[in-house]
Residue, then its C-alpha position, 0 to 999 in steps of 0.5 A: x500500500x503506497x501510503x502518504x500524510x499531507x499537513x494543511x500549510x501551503x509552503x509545506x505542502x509544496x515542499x512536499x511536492x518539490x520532495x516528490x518531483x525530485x524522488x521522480x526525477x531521480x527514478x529516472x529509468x524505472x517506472x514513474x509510481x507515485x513516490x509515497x512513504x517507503x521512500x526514505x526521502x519522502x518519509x523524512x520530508x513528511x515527518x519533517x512538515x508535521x513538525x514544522x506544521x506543529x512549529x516543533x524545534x527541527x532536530x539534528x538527530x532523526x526522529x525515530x520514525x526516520x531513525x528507523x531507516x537505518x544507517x542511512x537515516x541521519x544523511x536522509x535527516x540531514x539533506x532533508x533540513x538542508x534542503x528544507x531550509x534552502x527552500x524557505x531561504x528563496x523563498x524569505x529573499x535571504x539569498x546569503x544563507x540560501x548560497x552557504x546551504x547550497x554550497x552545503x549541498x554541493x559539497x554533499x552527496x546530494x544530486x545538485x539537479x535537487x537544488x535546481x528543481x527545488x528553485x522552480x517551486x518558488x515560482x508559485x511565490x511572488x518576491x513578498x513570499x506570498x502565493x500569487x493571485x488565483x487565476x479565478x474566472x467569474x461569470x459575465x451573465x446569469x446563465x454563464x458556466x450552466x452545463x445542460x448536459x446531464x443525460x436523462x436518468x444518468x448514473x453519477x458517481x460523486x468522489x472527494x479527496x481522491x487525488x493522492x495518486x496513490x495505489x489505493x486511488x487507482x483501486x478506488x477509480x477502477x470500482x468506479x468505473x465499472x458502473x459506467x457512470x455518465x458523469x463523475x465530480x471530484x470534490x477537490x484537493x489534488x495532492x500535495x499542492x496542486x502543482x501541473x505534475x500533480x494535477x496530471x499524473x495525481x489525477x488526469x493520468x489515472x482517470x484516463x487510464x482506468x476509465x473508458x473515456x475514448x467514446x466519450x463517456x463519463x465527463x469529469x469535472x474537478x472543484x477546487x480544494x485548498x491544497x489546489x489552490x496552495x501552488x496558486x491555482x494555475x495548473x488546476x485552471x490549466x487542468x480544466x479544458x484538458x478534462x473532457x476535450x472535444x472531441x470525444x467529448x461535445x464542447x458544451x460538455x467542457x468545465x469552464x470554471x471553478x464553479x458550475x452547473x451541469x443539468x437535465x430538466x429534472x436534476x441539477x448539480x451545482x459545483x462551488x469554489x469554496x478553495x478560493x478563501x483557503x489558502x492558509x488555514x492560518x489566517x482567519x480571514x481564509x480559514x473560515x471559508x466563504x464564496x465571493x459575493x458574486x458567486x453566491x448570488x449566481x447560485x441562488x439564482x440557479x437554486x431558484x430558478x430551477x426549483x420554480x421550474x420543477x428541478x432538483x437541487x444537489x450541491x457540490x462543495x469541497x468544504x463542509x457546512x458543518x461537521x461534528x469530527x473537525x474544528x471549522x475556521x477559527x473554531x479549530x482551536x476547539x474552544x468551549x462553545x464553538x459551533x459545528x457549522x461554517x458561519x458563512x456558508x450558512x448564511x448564504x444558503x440558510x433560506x433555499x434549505x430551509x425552503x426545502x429547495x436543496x435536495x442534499x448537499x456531499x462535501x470532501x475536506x475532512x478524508x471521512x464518511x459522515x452521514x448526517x441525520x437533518x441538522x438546522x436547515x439542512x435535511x440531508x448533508x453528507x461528508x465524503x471525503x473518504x476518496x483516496x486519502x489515508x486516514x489511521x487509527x489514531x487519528x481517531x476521525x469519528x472523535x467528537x470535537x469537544x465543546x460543540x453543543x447539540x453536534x449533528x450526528x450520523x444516520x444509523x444503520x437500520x440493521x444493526x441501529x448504530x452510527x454509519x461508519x468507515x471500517x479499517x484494513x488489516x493495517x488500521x487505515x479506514x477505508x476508502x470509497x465514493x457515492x453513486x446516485x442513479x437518478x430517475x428523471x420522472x420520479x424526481x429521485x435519486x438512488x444513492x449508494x455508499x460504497x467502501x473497500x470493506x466490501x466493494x459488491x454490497x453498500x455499506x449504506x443507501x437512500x432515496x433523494x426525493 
């Protein structure tokens, strides 16, 4: 199993993609797999970002998980640092220091093609040594970024958090695509940072190699999450006119920006940008995400518009509206009182669900399955982030976040009466999976099925949308 851990922090999950390129670059004459923590270099880069992540003191001597390696532990330690602190060297315009490390390194053993790749991560940082502007793209009329392209009681399959290129997500895709779904939505989060390398051999490389996409089938869409955005989001709107090009594809079937609508007469999917304002989960402002003013109103338009009409409403972010497992925003401090929903996000949409206009709302961000019983004006919100993205046993996902009073809680199992749940592996890493939706045009409901490694042939879990 090719297991990775990624840290919330833009500059050091782009270390991470730095250390990943530079593995692969020196794979050269093998075959390219996704570099994960069997590798020396990639598990002392990981340790070294939770460390920092937690603005731990860097130890000479390597921590006991890289110590483990062996004797070539304290060199991998060592370039580890070395190339670490280079980094934020550029990065911070302290070019006398990042001159002495990279003499440092020169001298090492180190491949000196690592000090040269690493320099081209700073490009996604401006001379301050703060990520660039997002190239964000706004619509220009009421009905611009509207897809009718949704078949007539189509099969769509809706994943989150899969883009980790690792051999479980591959496994996952190759599950999906055996339902020959119509349409998949990916939910966000490109890992590590969503640099051009990740977003195609992390995502595209995959999709297009496990599904059948030569005639045309199973459009793919992407939204944005926060670590798409952490190299600045470039590639991922690069990402875009690639996903489903014409042909096979039609051209209207194409993704024309970070936020969208793809509908049939009697369903629509609204995909929102709720990455744009998290790029730092550090800074306030940021970390309680929201969705530009602009933005908000084109939703409530579409939400409307097609409930006037007789339509369905399912709603497609990468960040959750409210959650009993992880601290939102400026509440992660988990401090006594706290709320379990986003402030923000709910005050946007609080009047179309508790008007009943939106049929369900699936959401990533947290890598678990959560599926809630109604809670405040929102009948049914489910948490699928459970996509690609290896989440262990002692992180324990389904602990209560103390002090949230009244948390929402999960749906129970009608056979057994307790809370559904992901199950673990042999190993004590929960599983993974993604949600299928059969929808029925003439009824105006959809079948969902949730499905999980613990047992690909039977859902752990089903409903009717109505």
């Amino acid at each position: 199993m090719g297991l990775i851990r990624t840290v919330r922090n833009p500059k050091l999950s782009l270390f991470q993609s730095a250390i990943d390129d530079l593995v692969l670059r020196a794979q050269q004459d093998v075959e390219q797999v996704r570099p994960h923590l069997g590798h020396p270099m990639v598990l002392a880069a990981t340790v070294l970002s939770e460390l920092a992540h937690e603005d731990q003191d860097l130890p000479d001597q390597p921590p006991p998980e890289v110590a483990a390696l062996g004797p070539q532990a304290a060199t991998t330690w060592t370039t580890i640092k070395l190339l670490h602190q280079l980094f934020h060297a550029r990065l911070e315009g302290n070019n006398d220091l990042a001159q002495q490390l990279e003499d440092d390194l020169k001298d090492s053993t180190v491949d000196p093609g690592w000090i040269e790749a690493l320099a081209a991560y700073l490009a996604y940082f401006g001379p301050d040594g703060k990520l660039r502007d997002v190239p964000y793209i706004r619509h220009q009329k009421p009905d611009d970024f509207v897809l009718e392209t949704l078949p007539p009681d189509a099969t769509v399959v809706i994943i989150g958090d899969w883009g980790s290129g690792t051999e479980d997500a591959t496994r996952v895709m190759a599950q999906v695509a055996r339902w020959n779904p119509d349409v998949i939505f990916h939910l966000g989060d490109i890992y590590y940072s969503g640099t051009e390398r990740e977003t195609r051999a992390n995502f595209l490389d995959i999709c297009n190699h496990v599904l059948d996409r030569s005639a045309g089938k199973a459009a793919l869409y992407t939204l944005t999450g926060n670590h798409d955005m952490y190299c600045g989001g470039g590639p991922y709107y690069q990402l875009l006119p690639e996903l489903n090009p014409s042909l096979p594809y039609r051209p209207e079937q194409a993704q024309p920006a970070s936020y969208f609508a793809v509908r049939n007469k009697a369903w629509q999917f609204l995909s929102m940008d709720t990455g744009l304002h998290d790029r730092d989960p550090f800074t306030v402002a940021e970390a309680v995400t929201f969705l530009e003013d602009t933005e908000a109103e084109w939703h409530l338009d579409k939400i409307n518009r097609f409930h006037a009409a007789g339509g369905r409403t399912i709603l497609l972010s990468h960040h959750q509206l409210f959650s009993a497992y992880n601290g939102i925003g400026k509440l992660s401090d988990k401090a006594p009182g706290q709320e379990a929903y986003n402030p923000k996000l709910l005050a946007t949409f609080q009047d179309v669900l508790a008007q009943g206009k939106v049929a369900a709302w699936f959401w990533g961000h947290e890598h678990n399955l959560e599926i809630y019983e109604p809670y405040g004006p929102m009948n049914k919100g489910r948490c699928i982030g459970h996509g690609a993205i290896p989440v262990f046993a002692a992180q324990t996902p389904y602990q209560l976040v103390p002090g949230i009073p009244n948390p929402p809680k999960l749906v129970s199992d009608p056979k057994t009466g307790s809370p559904v749940m992901l199950g673990q592996d042999a190993q004590g890493v929960y599983n993974h999976g993604y949600v299928l939706l059969k929808l029925k045009d003439a009824a105006g409901t959809a079948d969902v099925s949730y499905y999980d490694e613990g047992n690909w042939n039977v859902p752990l879990y089903t409903e009717t949308l109505p």
